[in-house]
C-alpha positions in Angstrom: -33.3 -69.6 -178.2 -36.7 -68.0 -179.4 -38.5 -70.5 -178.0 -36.5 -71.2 -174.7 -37.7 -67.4 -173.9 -40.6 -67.6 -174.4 -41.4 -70.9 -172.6 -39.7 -69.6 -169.2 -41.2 -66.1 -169.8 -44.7 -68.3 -169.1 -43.3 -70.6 -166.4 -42.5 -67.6 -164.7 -45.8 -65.9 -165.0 -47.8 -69.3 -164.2 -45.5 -69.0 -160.6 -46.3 -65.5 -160.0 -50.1 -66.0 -160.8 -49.8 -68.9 -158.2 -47.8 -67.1 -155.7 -49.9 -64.5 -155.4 -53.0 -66.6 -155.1 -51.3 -68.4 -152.2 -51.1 -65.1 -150.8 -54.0 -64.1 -150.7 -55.4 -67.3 -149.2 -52.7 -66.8 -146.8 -54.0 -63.4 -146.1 -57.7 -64.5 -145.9 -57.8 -67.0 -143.5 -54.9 -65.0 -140.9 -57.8 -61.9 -141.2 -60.8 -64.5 -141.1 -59.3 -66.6 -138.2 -58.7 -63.5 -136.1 -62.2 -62.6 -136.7 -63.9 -65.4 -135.4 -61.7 -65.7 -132.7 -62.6 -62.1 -131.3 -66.7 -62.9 -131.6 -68.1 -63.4 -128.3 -69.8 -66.9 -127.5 -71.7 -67.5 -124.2 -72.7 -70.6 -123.1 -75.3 -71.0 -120.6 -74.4 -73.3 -117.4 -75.9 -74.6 -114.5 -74.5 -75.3 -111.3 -75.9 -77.5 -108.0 -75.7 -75.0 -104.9 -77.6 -77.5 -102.5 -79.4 -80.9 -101.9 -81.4 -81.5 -99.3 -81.9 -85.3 -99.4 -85.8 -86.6 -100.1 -86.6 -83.0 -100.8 -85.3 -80.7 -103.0 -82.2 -79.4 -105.5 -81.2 -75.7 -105.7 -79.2 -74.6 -108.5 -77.6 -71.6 -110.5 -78.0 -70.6 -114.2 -75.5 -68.6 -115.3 -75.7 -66.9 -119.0 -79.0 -67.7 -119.5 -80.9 -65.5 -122.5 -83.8 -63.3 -121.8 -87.6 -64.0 -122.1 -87.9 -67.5 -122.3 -89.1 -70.8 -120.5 -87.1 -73.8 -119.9 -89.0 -77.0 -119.0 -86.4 -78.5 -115.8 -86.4 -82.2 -115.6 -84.7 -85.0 -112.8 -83.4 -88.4 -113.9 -81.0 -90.5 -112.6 -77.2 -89.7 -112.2 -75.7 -89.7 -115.6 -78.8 -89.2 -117.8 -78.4 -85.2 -117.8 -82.4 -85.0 -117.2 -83.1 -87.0 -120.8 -86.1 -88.9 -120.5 -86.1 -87.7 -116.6 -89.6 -86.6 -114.9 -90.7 -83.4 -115.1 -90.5 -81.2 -112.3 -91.6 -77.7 -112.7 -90.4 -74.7 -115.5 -88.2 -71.9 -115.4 -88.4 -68.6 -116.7 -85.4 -66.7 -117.4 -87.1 -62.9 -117.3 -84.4 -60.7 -118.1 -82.1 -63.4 -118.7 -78.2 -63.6 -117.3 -78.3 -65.5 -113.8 -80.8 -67.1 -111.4 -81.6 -68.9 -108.3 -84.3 -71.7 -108.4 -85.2 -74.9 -106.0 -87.7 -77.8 -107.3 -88.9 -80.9 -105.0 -87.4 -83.8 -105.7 -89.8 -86.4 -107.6 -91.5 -89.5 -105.9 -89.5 -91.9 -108.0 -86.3 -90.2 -107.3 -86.5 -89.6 -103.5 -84.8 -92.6 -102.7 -81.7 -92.4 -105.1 -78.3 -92.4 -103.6 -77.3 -89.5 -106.6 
């Protein structure tokens, strides 16, 4: 009978040790998650305003960060500008949004897109 107490008397602490580990794990990542979730992330974008065909592309920047240069390329459609020819730079001054209009290259000028 000794023995049977004793035995369940640590069973029982083992489950509460464990239980209460769970809950604080429990408790970690529901505070954690909400944390990250409320940080604020900003991508920068860009978006085409106008082509004029043979000539030139205007475009928008949108959440762009301050005081830094950005080298603006032109490929073919569907190569996002890797490898493309270089066609001027971009300075985003005081960051946030901007307007900006670059000549379409030579080698590009007769491209459908």
């Amino acid at each position: 009978m000794f023995f049977s107490i004793v035995s369940s008397a640590k069973f029982g602490r083992f489950w509460r040790k464990v239980s209460t580990g769970l809950g604080l794990l429990l408790l970690a990542l529901f505070f954690g998650a909400g944390t990250a979730a409320s940080s604020n992330l900003v991508v920068p974008t860009i978006s085409i305003t106008s082509v004029q065909r043979g000539d030139s592309v205007t475009f928008q920047t949108y959440n762009y960060p301050a005081g830094q240069t950005f080298t603006v390329r032109m490929g073919k459609m569907g190569t996002a500008g890797v490898g493309g020819i270089v066609v001027g730079t971009l300075d985003s001054g005081a960051g946030g949004s901007m307007s900006a209009n670059f000549k379409i290259p030579e080698a590009l000028k007769d491209d459908y897109q």
